[in-house]
N, C-alpha and C positions, 0 to 999 in steps of 0.2 A: 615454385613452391607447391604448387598444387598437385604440381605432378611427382615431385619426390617426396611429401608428406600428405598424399591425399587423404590416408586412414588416419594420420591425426587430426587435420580439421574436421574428418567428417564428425567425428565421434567428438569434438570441441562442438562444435554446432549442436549435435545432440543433446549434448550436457546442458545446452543455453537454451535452449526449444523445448526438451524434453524434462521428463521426469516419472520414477518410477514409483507405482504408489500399491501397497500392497492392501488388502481387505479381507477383515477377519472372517473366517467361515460363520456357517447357521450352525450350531453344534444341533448334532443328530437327538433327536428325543429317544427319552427311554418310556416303555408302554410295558403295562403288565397284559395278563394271556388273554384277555379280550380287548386290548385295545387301548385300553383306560388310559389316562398321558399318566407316568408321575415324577417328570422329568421333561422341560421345555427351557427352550431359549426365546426372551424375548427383547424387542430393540428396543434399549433407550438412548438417550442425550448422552455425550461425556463433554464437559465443559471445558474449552481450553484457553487460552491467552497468548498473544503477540505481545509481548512486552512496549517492544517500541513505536509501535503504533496507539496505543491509549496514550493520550493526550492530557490525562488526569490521574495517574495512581490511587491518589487519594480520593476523590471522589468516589471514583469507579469501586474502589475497598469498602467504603461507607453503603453504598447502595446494594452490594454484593452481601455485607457480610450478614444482616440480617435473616434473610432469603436460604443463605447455604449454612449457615451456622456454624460459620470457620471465624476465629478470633482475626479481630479486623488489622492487629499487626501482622498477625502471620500472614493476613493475606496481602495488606501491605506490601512486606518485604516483599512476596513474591512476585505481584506486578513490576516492581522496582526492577525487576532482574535483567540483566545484561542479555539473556537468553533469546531467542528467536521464536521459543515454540514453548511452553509451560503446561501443565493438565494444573486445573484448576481444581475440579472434581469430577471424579467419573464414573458414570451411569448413574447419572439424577434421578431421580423420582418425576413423574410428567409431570406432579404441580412446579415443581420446585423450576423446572425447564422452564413451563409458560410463562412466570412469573421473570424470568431473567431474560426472555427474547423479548418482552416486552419493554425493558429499558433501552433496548436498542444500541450497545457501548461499542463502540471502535474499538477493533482489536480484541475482543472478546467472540469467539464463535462455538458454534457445536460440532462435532463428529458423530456419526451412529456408529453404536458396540451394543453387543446384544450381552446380555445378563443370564444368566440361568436361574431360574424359577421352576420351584415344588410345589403346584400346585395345593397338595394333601397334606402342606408343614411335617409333624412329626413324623407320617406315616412311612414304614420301615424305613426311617431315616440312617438308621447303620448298613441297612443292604444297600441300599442305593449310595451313599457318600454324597459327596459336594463336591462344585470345582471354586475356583477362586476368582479373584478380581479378572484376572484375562483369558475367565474360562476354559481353562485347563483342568482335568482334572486331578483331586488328592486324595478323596477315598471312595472304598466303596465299587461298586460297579464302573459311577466313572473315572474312576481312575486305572482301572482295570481293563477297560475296554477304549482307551484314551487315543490310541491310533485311528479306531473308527469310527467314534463319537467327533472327534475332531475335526478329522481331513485334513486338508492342507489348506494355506491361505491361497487367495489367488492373487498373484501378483501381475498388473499390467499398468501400460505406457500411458501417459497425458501430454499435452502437448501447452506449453505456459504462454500466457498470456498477459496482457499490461496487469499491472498491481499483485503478482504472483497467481492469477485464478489460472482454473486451466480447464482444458477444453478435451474429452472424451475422444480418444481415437478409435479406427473402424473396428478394430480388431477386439475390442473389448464386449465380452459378453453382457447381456440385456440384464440377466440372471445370472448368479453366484447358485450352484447349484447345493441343495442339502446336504449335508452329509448323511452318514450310516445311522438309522436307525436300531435298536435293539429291542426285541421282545420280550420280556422277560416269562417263565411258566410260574410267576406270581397270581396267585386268584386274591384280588383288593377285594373280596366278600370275605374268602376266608382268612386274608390277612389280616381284615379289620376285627371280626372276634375273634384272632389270636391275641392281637396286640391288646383287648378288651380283658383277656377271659387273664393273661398273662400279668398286667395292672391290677386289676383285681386280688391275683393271689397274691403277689409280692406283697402290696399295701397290709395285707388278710394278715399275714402271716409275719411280717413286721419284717421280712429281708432285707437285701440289700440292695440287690439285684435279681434278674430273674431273664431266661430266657426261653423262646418255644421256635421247635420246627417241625412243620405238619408236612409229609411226603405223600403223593400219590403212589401208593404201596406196587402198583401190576406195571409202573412205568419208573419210577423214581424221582420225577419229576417235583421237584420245591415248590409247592403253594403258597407255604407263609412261612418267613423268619424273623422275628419280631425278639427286640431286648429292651428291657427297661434296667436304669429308667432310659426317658425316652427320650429321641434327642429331633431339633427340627434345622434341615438341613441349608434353607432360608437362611438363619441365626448362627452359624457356624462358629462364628466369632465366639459367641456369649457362653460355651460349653468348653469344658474342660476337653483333655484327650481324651480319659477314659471314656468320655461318651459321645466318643467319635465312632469307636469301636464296635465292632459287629460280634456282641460275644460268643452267639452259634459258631463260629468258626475259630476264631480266636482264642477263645478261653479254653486253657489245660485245669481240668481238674478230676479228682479221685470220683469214679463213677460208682465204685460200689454197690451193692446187692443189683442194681442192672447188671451188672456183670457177670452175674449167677449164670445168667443163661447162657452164655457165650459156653463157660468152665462145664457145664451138663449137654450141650451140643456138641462140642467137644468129644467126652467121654462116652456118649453114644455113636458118635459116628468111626470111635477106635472101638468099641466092641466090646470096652471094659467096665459097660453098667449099661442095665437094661432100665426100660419105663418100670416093671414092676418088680425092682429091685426094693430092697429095703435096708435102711442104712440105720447104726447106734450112733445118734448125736452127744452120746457122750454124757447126757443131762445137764449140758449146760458150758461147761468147762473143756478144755483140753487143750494138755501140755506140748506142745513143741520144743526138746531142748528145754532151754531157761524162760522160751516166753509161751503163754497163756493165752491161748483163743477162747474169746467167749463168745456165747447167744446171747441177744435182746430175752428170751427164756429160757429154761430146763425143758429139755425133751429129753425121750426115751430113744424108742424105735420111730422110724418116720419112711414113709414110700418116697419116690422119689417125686410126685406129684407134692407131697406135704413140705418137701425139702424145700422146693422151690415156691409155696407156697408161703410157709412158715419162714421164712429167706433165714434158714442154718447159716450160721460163716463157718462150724467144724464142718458138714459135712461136703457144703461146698467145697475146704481144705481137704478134705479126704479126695473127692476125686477129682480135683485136680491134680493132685500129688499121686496119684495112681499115674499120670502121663511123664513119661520123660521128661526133664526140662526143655531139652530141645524141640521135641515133637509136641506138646504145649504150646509154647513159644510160634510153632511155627502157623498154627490155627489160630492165634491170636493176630500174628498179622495177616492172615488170611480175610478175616472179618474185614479187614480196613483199618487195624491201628497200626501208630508208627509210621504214618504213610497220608501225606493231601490226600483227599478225596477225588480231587479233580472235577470241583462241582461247577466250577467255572466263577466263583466267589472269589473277590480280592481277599487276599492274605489269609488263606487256609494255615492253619498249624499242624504240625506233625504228630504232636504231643509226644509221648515218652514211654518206651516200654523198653525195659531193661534187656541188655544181653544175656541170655539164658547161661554165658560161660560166666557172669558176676552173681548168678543166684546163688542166695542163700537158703539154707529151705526155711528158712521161715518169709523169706520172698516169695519163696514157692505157693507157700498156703497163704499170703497176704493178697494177690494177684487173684488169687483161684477166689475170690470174694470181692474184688475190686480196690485194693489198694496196692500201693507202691506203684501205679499206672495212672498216667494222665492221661487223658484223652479230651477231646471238644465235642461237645453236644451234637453236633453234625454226624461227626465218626459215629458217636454211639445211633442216632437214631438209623444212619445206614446201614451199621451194624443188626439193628432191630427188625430195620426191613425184611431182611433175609424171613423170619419169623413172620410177620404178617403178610408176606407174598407166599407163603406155605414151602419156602425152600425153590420156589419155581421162578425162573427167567436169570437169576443171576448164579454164576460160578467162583465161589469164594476165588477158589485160586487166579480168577483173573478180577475182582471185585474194582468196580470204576461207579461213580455214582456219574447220571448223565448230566451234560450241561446247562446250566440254569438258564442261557443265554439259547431259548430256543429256535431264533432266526436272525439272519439279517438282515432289512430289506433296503435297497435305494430310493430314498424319498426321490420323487419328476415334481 
């Protein structure tokens, strides 16, 4: 037998001596541009249960249930279980731990699991996201970067022992090595009076919501993205979805007179209006067809400094309708709309910019002032960059904003 079924017994024997136990990684921290953590894995307790070895159910339920603050039938039943292996509760609090090793209960043990912890609670709690109970991520950066924040578990051999213990064989590493770290090009100076200056105005001004994102204009680099209200990534539970949500990226909506500028860089750079042109606003009013463009006031004549000053929506409609629809159209996605940014940000939006073959022209001149277009706060501010880097380092036609994500390192 031994010799015409060697590989089954040996691998029987195996089964009887051995066992394979696998062990969850250190998830990788996330660190903004100097260093700062605002993102860590820390090890606690996770509480489990042998059913059949407690000698008391009910006891052990009564002295438990105070402590962990689970209703003492439910916890009850659950000692009661036919099962081999149970989670009691997992990743206790250290009081909560010390207080239950101290009872001392047969069949009741611990496992180390590491938890994830935000140091800074709310701070840009929508850029960064959360992971969940088995640290995984779900939004956010870690979710986004979930491959390398994670790693792999390591799985190796133990070798059993009377009463199921077991005993560490050679091969098994001393250390579980880190995983990936991520840098983020956040500045937590600049972030924190964004997210200050950003509260403030919402609250000021009675909205609803409110979002800000501050760029290093000569590199593109993200300092601060901040949205309220605000959410703290600890307490994940306690928040609804919308303010899970990272509205810089996320949210579509009508930009309006920001959009002036995009519709007059445009028109300068086809050759069809100069800076010291001068345009009839029309005094206020003007018709398209059956619909009616107005101004916030009655102008007369206006430079095009006063245009954009005075933010016109005739005269913006004027030149932008000077541009073909398509050739319009086509410097609109050249800016970066209609299109991820590719900022290296979970769940960028596209938002919405019509097909130039569905314009209407009163689309035409809606657009040429910022409406009938969606767009997310990010788009536009990369869009605006071009403007405050003086036209220098980036090429519309190839427009990518760089990744937020400005290294990776291997934690030793």
């Amino acid at each position: 037998m031994q010799i015409l079924k060697a590989d089954y017994y040996i691998q029987k024997a195996k089964s009887q001596h051995e066992r394979t136990v696998t062990l969850e990684p250190h998830r990788g921290r996330i660190l903004d541009k100097n260093g700062r953590i605002l993102a860590v894995s820390i090890q606690l307790k996770s509480l489990f249960a042998k059913p059949t070895q407690i000698e008391s159910p009910a006891q052990a339920a009564r002295l438990l249930t105070p402590i962990l603050k689970i209703p003492y039938h439910k916890l009850l039943n659950d000692l009661k279980s036919k099962r081999n292996f149970i989670w009691i509760k997992r990743k206790l609090p250290p009081e909560q731990a010390k207080l239950v090793q101290k009872l001392s209960l047969n069949g009741i043990g611990f496992i180390e699991e590491f938890r994830r912890f935000y140091p800074n609670g709310n701070f840009a709690g929508q850029l960064i996201g959360y992971s969940g109970i088995d640290t995984q991520g779900l939004e956010g950066i870690e979710s986004k970067y979930e491959p390398l924040l994670a790693g792999k578990p390591a799985v190796y051999v133990v070798e059993k022992e009377g009463m199921f213990r077991t005993v560490p064989l050679s091969n098994i590493p001393k250390k579980i090595p880190d995983q990936y770290s991520i840098q983020l090009t956040i500045d937590s100076t600049i972030q924190h009076f964004a997210e200050k200056a950003l509260r403030e105005g919402v609250v000021k001004s009675q909205a609803d919501r409110g979002t800000v994102v501050a760029l290093h204009s000569k590199t593109g680099a993200i300092l601060a993205m901040a949205s309220y209200p605000e959410f703290d990534p600890n307490r994940y539970q306690n928040y609804s979805r919308a303010h899970h949500l990272n509205q810089a990226v996320t949210l579509g909506y009508e930009p309006g007179s920001t959009f002036k500028m995009i519709t007059i860089a445009a028109g300068l750079s086809e050759g069809l209006i100069s800076p010291d042109q001068e345009f009839f606003c029309e005094n206020g009013e003007y018709k398209i067809g059956i619909n009616l463009i107005r101004d916030s006031s009655p102008h007369g004549v206006m430079t095009l400094q006063q245009v954009l000053k005075k933010s016109s929506n005739i005269c913006a409609a004027k030149i932008g309708m000077s541009m073909p629809p398509t050739r319009f159209h086509e410097y609109i996605m050249r800016f970066g709309f209609g299109r991820r940014p590719n900022s290296g940000i979970a769940a960028e939006a596209t938002g919405r910019v019509i097909s130039p073959k569905k314009w209407q022209t009163i689309d035409h001149a809606n657009i040429s002032f910022g409406q009938a277009i969606l767009v997310s706060p990010l788009q536009m501010v990369s869009a605006a960059n071009v403007f405050a880097n003086e036209g220098n380092g980036y090429h519309l036609s190839l427009w990518s904003m760089p990744l937020i994500k400005r290294e990776i390192n291997y934690r030793k």
